[in-house]
Structures are given as structure tokens and as C-alpha cells.
N, C-alpha and C positions, 0 to 999 in steps of 0.2 A: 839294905838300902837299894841295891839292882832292882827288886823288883818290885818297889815305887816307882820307879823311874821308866819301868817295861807302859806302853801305852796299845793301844789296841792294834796301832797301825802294824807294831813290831809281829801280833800274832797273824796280821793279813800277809806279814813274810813268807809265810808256808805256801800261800798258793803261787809266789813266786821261785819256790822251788819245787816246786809242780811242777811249772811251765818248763822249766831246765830241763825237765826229765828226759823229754825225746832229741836232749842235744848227746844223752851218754847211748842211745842206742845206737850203735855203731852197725852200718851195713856191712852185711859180710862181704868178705873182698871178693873178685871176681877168679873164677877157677878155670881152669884148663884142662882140654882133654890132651894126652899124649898118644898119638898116634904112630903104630907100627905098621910098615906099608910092603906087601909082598916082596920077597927076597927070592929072586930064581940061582942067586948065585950061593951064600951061606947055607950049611944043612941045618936041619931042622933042631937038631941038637946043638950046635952053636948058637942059634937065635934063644932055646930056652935058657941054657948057661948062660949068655951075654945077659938076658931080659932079669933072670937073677941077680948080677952080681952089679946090676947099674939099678934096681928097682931093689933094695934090700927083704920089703913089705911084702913082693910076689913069693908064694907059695911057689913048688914043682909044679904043683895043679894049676894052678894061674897062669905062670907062664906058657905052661903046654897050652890050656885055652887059649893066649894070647893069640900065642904062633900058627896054631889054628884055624883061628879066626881072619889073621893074615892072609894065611894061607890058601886058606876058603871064599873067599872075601874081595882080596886085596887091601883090604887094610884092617885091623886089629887096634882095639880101643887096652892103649896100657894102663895107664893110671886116670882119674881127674885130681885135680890137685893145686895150690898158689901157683901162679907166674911164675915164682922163678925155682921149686924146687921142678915146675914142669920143664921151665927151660933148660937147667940143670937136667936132667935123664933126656930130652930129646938129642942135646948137644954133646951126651956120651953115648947115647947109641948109635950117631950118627960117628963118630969118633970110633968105634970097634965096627966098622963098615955094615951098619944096618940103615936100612931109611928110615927115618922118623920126622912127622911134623907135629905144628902144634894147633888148635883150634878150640876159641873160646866155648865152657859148656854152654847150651841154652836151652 
């Protein structure tokens, strides 16, 4: 008996979830770079242990790049990454006396 009852307008439903569609496309959130900024006072081997053990994802090789980079530089690109695992590693590197900021990607 349902589908006696189904009338045409019910199959013009589909193009109203059509329309829905670009409401599940979700922008992706926005990312952050974490920034390591020359250190004249830690050795170079502290900064790549600290950049380790606050960045679990950095390689020995990454880090060394980082420090680096710092080094060479003045400032050294650690991660990009959300808000707040960015803000989380800026706010511990800066906590084991390294400078760190933070700056949106773009």
C-alpha cells in the first residue's frame, strides 16, 4: 500500500538532498605553523632532544633539520598542524626554555 501512496513530488525529494550536499562538506580547519626561533643560549643538542620529546612525530633527522634551520636562519619551521596541538608544542617548548611562536599557515 506505501507505494500507492509515494506521488511524484516524493521522487522530486532527491533533488532536495542534492541541495544538502555542500552543507556536509566541511572546511578544513585552519593550521598553524610552529615556529622555532634561534637559541644563543641552549646547545644544539638540547634543542634537538627537547624538539623530540615535545614533537613525538619529529624524526632525529627532522629535528637536526629544525635546529638548523633555527640556527641558520633565525627561525626554524617545526610542525604545521590544528590550533591547539600547535599551541600545545609551542607552550612546551617554550616551558623547557626554547623560544617558540606561532603563525597561521597561508
Amino acid at each position: 500500500m506505501p507505494i500507492a501512496t509515494q506521488s511524484p513530488s516524493r521522487e522530486s525529494g532527491g533533488a532536495a538532498v542534492m541541495e544538502k550536499a555542500p552543507e556536509r562538506v566541511r572546511k578544513p580547519s585552519p593550521r598553524y605553523k610552529v615556529l622555532l626561533h634561534n637559541d644563543p643560549v641552549n646547545s644544539m643538542e638540547y634543542v634537538v632532544t627537547t624538539l623530540r620529546q615535545v614533537v613525538p612525530s619529529l624524526s632525529e633527522q627532522d629535528a637536526i633539520a629544525v635546529m638548523l634551520e633555527a640556527h641558520n636562519t633565525g627561525v626554524g619551521l617545526v610542525i604545521v598542524c590544528d590550533l591547539e596541538p600547535a599551541e600545545f608544542y609551542c607552550e612546551t617548548l617554550k616551558g623547557k626554555g626554547l623560544s617558540s611562536s606561532l603563525e597561521p599557515e597561508s
